[in-house]
DSSP file (Angstrom, degrees, kcal/mol; ACC not computed):
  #  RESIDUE AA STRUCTURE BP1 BP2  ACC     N-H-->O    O-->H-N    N-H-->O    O-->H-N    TCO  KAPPA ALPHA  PHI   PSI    X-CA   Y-CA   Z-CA
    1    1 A X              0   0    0      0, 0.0     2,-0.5     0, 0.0    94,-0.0   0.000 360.0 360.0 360.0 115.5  -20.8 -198.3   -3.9
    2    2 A X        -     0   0    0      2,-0.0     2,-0.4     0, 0.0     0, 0.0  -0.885 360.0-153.0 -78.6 108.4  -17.4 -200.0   -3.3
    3    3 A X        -     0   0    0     -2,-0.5     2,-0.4     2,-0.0     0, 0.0  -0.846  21.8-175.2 -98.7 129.3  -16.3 -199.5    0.6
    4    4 A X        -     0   0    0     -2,-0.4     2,-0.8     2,-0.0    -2,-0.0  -0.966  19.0-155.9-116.9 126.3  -12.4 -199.6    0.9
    5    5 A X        -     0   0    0     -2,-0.4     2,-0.7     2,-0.0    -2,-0.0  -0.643   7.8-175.4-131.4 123.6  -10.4 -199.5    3.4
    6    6 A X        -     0   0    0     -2,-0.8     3,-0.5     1,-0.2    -2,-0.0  -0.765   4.3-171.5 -90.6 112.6   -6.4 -198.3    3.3
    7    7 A X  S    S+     0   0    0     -2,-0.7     3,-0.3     1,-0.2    -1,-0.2   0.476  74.7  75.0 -79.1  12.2   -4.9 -198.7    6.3
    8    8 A X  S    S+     0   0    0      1,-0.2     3,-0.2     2,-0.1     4,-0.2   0.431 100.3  51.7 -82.8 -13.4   -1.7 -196.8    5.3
    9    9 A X        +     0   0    0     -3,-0.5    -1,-0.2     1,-0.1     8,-0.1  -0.045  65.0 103.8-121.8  61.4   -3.8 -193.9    5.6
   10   10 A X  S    S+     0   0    0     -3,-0.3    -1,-0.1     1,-0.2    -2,-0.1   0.864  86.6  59.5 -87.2 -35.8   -5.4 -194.0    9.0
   11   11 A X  S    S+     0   0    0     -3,-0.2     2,-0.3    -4,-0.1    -1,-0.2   0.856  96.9  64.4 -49.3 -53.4   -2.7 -191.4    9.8
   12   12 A X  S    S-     0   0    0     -4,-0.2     5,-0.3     1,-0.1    -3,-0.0  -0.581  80.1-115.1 -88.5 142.9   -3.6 -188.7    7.2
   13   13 A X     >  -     0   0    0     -2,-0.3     4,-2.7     4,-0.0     5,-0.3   0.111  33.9 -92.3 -37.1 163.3   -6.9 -186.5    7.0
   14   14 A X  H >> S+     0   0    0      1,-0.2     3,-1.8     2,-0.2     4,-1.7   0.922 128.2  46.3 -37.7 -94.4   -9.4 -186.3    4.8
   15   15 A X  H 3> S+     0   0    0      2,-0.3     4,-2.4     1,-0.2    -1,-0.2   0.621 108.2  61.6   4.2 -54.9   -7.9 -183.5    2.8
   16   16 A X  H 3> S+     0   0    0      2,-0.2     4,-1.0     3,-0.2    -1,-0.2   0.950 112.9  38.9 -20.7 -75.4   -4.6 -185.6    2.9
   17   17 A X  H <X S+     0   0    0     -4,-2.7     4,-3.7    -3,-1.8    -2,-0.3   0.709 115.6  46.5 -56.9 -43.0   -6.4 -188.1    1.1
   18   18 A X  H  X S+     0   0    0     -4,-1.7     4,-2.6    -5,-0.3    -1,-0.3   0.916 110.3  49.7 -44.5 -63.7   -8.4 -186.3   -1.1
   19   19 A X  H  X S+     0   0    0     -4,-2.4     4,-1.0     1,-0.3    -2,-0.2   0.857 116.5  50.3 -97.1 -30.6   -5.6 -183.8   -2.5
   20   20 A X  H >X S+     0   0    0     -4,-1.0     4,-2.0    -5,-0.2     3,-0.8   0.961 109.4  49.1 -65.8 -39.9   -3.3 -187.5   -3.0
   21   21 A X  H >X S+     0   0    0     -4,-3.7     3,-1.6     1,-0.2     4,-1.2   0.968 117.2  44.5 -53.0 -61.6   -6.0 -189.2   -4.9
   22   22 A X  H 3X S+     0   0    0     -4,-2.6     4,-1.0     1,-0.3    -1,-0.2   0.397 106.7  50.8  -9.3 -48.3   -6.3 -186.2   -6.9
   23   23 A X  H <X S+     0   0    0     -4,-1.0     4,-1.6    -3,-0.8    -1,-0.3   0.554 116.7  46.3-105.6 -16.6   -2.9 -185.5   -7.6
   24   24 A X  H << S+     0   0    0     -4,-2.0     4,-0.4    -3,-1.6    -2,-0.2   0.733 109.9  52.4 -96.0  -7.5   -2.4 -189.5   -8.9
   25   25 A X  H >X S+     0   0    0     -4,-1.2     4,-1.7    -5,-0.2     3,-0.9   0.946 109.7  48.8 -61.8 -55.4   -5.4 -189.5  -10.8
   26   26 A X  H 3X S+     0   0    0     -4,-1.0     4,-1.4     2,-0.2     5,-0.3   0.877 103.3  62.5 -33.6 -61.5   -4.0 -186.2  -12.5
   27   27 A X  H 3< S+     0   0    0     -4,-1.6     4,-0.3     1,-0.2    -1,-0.2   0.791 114.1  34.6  -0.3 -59.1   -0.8 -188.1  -13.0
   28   28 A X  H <> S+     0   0    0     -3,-0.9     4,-0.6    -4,-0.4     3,-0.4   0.992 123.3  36.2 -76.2 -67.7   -2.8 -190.4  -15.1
   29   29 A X  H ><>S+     0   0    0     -4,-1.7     3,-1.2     1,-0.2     5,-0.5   0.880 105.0  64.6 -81.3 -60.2   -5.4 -188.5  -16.9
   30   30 A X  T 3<5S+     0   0    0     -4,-1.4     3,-0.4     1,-0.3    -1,-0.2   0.500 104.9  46.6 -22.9 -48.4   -3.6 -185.2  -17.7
   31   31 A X  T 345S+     0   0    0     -3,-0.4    -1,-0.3    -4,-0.3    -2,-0.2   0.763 119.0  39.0 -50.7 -54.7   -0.9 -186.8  -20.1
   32   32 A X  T <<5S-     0   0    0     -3,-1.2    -2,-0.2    -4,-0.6    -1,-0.1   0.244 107.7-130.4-101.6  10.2   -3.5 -188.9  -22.1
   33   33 A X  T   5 +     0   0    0     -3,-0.4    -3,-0.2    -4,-0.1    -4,-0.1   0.784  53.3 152.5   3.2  90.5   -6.0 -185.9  -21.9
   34   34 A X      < -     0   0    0     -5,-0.5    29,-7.6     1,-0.1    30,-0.3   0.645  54.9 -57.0 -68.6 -61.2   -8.7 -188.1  -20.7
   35   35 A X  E     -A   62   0A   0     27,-0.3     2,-0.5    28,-0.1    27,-0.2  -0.816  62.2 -68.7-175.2-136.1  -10.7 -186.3  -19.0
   36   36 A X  E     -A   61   0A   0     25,-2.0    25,-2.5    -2,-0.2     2,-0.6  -0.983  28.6-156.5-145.1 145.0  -10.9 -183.8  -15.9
   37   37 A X  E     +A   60   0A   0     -2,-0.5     2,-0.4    23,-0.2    23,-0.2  -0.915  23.3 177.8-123.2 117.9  -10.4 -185.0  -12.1
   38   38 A X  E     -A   59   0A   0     21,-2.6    21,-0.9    -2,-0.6    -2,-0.0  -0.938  17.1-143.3-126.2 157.3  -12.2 -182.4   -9.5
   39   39 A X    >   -     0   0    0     -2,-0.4     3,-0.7    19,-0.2    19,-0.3  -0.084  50.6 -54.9-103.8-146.3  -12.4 -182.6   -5.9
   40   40 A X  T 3  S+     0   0    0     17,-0.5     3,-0.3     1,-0.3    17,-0.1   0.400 121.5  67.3 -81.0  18.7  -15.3 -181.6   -3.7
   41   41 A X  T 3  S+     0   0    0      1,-0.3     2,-2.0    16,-0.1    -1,-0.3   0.934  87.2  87.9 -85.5 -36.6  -15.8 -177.8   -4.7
   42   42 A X    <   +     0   0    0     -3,-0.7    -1,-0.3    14,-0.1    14,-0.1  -0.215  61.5 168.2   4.9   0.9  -16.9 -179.4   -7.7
   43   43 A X        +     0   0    0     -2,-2.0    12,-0.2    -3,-0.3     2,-0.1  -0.149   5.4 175.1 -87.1 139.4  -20.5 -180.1   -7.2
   44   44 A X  E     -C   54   0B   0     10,-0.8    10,-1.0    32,-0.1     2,-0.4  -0.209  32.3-115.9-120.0-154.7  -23.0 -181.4  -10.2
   45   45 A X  E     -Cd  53  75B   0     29,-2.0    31,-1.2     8,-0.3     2,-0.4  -0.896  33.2-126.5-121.8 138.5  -26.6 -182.4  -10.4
   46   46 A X        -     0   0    0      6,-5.1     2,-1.1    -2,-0.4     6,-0.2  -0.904  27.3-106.4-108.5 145.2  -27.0 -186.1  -11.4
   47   47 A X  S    S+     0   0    0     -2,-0.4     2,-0.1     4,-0.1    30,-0.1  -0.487  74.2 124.6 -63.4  54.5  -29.2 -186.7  -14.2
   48   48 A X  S    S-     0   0    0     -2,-1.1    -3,-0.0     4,-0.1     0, 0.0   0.019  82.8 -93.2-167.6 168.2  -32.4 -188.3  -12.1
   49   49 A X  S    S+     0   0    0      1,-0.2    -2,-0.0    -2,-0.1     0, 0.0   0.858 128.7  42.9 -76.0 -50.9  -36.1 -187.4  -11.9
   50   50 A X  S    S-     0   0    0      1,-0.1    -1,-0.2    -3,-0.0    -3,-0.1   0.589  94.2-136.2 -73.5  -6.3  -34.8 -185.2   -8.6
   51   51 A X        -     0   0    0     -5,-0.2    -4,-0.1     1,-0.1    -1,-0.1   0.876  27.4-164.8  67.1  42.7  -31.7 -183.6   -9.8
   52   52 A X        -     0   0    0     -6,-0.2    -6,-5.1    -7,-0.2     2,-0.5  -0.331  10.1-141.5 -68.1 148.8  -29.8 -184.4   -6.5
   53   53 A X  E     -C   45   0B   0     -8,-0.3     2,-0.3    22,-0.0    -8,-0.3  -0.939  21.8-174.1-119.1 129.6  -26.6 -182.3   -6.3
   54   54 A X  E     -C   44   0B   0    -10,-1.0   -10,-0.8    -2,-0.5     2,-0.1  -0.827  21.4-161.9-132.0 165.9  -23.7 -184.1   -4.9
   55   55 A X        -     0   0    0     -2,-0.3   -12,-0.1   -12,-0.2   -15,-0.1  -0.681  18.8-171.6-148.6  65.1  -20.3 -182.8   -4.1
   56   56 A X        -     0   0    0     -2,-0.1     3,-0.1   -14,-0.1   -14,-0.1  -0.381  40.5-112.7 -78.2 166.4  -17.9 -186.0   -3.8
   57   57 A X  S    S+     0   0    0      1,-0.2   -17,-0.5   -18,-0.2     2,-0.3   0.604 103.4  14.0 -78.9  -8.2  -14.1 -185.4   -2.4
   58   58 A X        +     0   0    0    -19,-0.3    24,-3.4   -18,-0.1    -1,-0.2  -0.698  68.4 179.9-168.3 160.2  -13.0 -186.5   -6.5
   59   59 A X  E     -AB  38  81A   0    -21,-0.9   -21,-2.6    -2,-0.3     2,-0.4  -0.888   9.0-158.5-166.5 116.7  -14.6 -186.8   -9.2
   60   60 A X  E     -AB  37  80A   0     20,-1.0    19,-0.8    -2,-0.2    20,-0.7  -0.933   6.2-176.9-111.6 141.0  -13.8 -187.7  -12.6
   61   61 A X  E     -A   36   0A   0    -25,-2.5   -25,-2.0    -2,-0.4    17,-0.1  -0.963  30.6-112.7-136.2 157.8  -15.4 -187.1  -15.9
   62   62 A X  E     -A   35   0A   0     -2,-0.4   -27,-0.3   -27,-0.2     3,-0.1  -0.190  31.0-117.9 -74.3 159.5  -14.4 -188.4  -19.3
   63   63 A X  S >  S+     0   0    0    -29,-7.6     3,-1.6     1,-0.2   -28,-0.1   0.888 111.8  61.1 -68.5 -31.3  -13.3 -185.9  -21.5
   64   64 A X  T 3  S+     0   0    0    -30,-0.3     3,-0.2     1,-0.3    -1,-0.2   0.871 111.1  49.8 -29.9 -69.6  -16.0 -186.3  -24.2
   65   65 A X  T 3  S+     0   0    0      1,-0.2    -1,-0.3    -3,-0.1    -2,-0.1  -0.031 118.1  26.5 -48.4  10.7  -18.5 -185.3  -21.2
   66   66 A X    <   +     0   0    0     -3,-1.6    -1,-0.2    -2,-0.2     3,-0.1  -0.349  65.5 160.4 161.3  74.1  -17.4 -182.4  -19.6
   67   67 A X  S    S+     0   0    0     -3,-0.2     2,-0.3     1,-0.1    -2,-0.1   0.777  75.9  28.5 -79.3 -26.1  -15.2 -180.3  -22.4
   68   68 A X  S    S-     0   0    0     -3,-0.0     2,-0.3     0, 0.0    -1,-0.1  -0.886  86.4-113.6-128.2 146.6  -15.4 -176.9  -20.4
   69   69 A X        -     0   0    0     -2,-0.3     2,-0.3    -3,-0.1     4,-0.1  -0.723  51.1-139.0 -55.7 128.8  -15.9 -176.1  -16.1
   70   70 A X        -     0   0    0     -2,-0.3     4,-0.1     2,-0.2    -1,-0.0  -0.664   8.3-110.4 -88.0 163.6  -19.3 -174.7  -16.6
   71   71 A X  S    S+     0   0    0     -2,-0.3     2,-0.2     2,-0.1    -1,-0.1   0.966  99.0  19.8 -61.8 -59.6  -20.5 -171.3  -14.6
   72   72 A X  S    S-     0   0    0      1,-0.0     2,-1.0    -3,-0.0    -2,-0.2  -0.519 115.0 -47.0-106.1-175.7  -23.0 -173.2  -12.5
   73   73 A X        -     0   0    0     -2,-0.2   -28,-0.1     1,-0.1    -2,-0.1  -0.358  57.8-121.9 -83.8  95.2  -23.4 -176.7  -11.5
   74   74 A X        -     0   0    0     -2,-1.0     2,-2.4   -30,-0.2   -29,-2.0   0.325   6.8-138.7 -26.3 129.8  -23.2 -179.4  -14.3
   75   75 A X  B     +d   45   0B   0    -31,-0.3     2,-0.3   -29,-0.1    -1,-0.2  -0.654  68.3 103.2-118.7  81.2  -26.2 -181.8  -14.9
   76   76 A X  S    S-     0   0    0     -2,-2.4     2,-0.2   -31,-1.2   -31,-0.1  -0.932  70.6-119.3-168.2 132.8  -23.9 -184.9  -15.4
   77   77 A X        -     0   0    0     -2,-0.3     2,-0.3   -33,-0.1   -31,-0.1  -0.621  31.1-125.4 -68.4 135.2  -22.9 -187.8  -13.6
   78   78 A X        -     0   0    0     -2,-0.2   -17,-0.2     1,-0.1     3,-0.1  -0.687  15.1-133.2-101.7 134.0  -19.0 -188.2  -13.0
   79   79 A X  S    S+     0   0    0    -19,-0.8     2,-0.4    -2,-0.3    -1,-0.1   0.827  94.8  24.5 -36.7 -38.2  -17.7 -191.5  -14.3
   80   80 A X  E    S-B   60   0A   0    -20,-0.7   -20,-1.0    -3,-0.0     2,-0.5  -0.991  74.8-178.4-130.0 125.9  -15.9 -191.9  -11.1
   81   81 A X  E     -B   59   0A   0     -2,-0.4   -22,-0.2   -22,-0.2    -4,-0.0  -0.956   5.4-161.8-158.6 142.5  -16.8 -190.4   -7.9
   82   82 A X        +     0   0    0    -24,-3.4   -23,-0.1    -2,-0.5   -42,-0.1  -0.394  14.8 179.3 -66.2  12.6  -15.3 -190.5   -4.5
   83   83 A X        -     0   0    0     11,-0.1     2,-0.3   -26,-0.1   -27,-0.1   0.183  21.2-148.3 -71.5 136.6  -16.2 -189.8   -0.9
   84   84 A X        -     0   0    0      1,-0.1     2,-0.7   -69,-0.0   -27,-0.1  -0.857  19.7-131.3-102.7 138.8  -13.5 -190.3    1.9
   85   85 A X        -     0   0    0     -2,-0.3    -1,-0.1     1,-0.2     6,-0.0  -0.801  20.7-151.7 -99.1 111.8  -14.8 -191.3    4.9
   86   86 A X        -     0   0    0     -2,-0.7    -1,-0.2     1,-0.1   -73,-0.0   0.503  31.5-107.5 -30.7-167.9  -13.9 -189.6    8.1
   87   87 A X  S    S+     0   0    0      3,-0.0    -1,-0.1     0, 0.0    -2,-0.0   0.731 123.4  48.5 -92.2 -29.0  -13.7 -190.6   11.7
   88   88 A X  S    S+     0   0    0      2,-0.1    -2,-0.0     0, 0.0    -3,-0.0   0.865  96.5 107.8 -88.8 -46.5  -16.9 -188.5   12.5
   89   89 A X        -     0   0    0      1,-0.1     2,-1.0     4,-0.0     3,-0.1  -0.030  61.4-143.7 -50.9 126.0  -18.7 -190.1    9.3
   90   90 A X    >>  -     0   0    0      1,-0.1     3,-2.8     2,-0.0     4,-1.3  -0.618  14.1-140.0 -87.5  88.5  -21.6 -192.7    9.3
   91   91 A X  H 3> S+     0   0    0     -2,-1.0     4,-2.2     1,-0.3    -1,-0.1   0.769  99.2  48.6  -7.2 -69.1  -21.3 -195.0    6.7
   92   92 A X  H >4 S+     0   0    0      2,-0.2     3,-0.6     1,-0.2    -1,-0.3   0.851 104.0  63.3 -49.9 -39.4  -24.9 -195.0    6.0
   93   93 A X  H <4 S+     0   0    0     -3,-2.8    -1,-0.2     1,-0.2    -2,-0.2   0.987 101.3  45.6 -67.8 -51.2  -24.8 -191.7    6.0
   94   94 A X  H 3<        0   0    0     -4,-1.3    -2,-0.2     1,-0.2    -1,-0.2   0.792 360.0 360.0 -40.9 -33.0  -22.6 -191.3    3.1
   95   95 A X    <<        0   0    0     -4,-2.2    -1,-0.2    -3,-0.6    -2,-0.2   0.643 360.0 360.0 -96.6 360.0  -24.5 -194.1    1.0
Protein backbone atom coordinates (compact mmCIF):
# COMPACT_ATOMS: atom_id res chain seq x y z
CA UNK A 1 0.00 0.00 0.00
CA UNK A 2 1.35 3.42 -1.15
CA UNK A 3 -0.30 6.41 1.08
CA UNK A 4 -0.40 9.69 -0.93
CA UNK A 5 -1.26 12.72 -0.21
CA UNK A 6 -2.54 15.65 -2.82
CA UNK A 7 -3.01 18.61 -1.29
CA UNK A 8 -4.61 20.28 -4.27
CA UNK A 9 -7.51 18.27 -3.41
CA UNK A 10 -8.21 18.86 0.19
CA UNK A 11 -11.00 21.02 -1.31
CA UNK A 12 -12.94 18.27 -3.34
CA UNK A 13 -14.82 15.18 -2.00
CA UNK A 14 -14.32 11.80 -2.33
CA UNK A 15 -16.51 11.36 -5.32
CA UNK A 16 -14.70 14.54 -6.78
CA UNK A 17 -11.66 12.59 -6.60
CA UNK A 18 -12.70 9.37 -7.58
CA UNK A 19 -14.83 10.42 -10.77
CA UNK A 20 -11.25 12.67 -11.79
CA UNK A 21 -8.98 9.76 -11.28
CA UNK A 22 -11.28 7.88 -13.35
CA UNK A 23 -11.96 10.07 -16.06
CA UNK A 24 -7.75 10.50 -16.48
CA UNK A 25 -7.14 7.00 -16.24
CA UNK A 26 -9.81 6.55 -19.09
CA UNK A 27 -8.04 9.21 -20.99
CA UNK A 28 -5.12 6.90 -21.01
CA UNK A 29 -6.36 3.45 -21.25
CA UNK A 30 -9.44 3.84 -23.58
CA UNK A 31 -7.26 4.97 -26.70
CA UNK A 32 -4.61 2.19 -26.33
CA UNK A 33 -7.50 -0.35 -25.35
CA UNK A 34 -5.62 -1.44 -22.42
CA UNK A 35 -7.78 -2.44 -20.26
CA UNK A 36 -10.99 -1.29 -18.21
CA UNK A 37 -10.87 1.47 -15.25
CA UNK A 38 -14.08 0.93 -12.71
CA UNK A 39 -14.86 2.74 -9.74
CA UNK A 40 -16.37 1.48 -6.51
CA UNK A 41 -19.68 -0.25 -7.74
CA UNK A 42 -17.22 -2.48 -9.19
CA UNK A 43 -16.58 -4.96 -6.48
CA UNK A 44 -14.46 -8.47 -7.17
CA UNK A 45 -13.27 -11.23 -4.97
CA UNK A 46 -9.47 -11.51 -4.83
CA UNK A 47 -8.06 -14.71 -5.57
CA UNK A 48 -6.98 -15.83 -1.74
CA UNK A 49 -7.75 -18.82 0.40
CA UNK A 50 -10.81 -16.41 1.78
CA UNK A 51 -12.09 -14.89 -1.30
CA UNK A 52 -12.34 -11.29 0.36
CA UNK A 53 -14.52 -9.02 -1.83
CA UNK A 54 -13.32 -5.56 -2.06
CA UNK A 55 -14.90 -2.61 -3.67
CA UNK A 56 -12.00 0.09 -4.15
CA UNK A 57 -13.06 3.84 -5.40
CA UNK A 58 -10.90 2.70 -9.00
CA UNK A 59 -9.80 -0.12 -10.18
CA UNK A 60 -8.03 -1.16 -13.12
CA UNK A 61 -7.64 -4.34 -14.91
CA UNK A 62 -5.54 -5.19 -17.97
CA UNK A 63 -7.39 -5.97 -20.81
CA UNK A 64 -6.15 -9.66 -21.26
CA UNK A 65 -7.80 -10.20 -17.60
CA UNK A 66 -11.04 -8.91 -17.63
CA UNK A 67 -12.41 -9.07 -21.51
CA UNK A 68 -16.20 -8.80 -20.47
CA UNK A 69 -18.16 -6.93 -17.03
CA UNK A 70 -19.26 -10.25 -15.72
CA UNK A 71 -22.98 -10.77 -14.14
CA UNK A 72 -21.70 -11.22 -10.64
CA UNK A 73 -18.62 -10.39 -8.86
CA UNK A 74 -15.20 -11.27 -10.61
CA UNK A 75 -12.70 -13.57 -8.88
CA UNK A 76 -9.59 -11.40 -9.93
CA UNK A 77 -7.32 -9.06 -8.60
CA UNK A 78 -7.28 -5.49 -10.29
CA UNK A 79 -3.84 -4.49 -11.44
CA UNK A 80 -4.38 -1.27 -9.90
CA UNK A 81 -6.65 -0.44 -7.14
CA UNK A 82 -7.58 2.68 -5.31
CA UNK A 83 -9.18 3.83 -2.08
CA UNK A 84 -9.52 7.66 -1.36
CA UNK A 85 -9.33 8.39 1.93
CA UNK A 86 -11.94 10.66 3.54
CA UNK A 87 -11.92 12.99 6.44
CA UNK A 88 -14.13 10.41 8.51
CA UNK A 89 -11.64 7.52 7.45
CA UNK A 90 -9.05 5.68 9.64
CA UNK A 91 -6.14 4.90 7.90
CA UNK A 92 -5.76 1.60 9.42
CA UNK A 93 -8.95 0.99 8.74
CA UNK A 94 -8.57 1.18 5.08
CA UNK A 95 -5.31 -1.05 5.09
Amino acid sequence: MVVLSFWGFLMLSKREVSARLIAALNIWVMPRKLGRVTGAAAGFLLPNETADLRAPDVSFFRAERLKRSPRAFAELGAYLMVEIKSKTDRLEALR
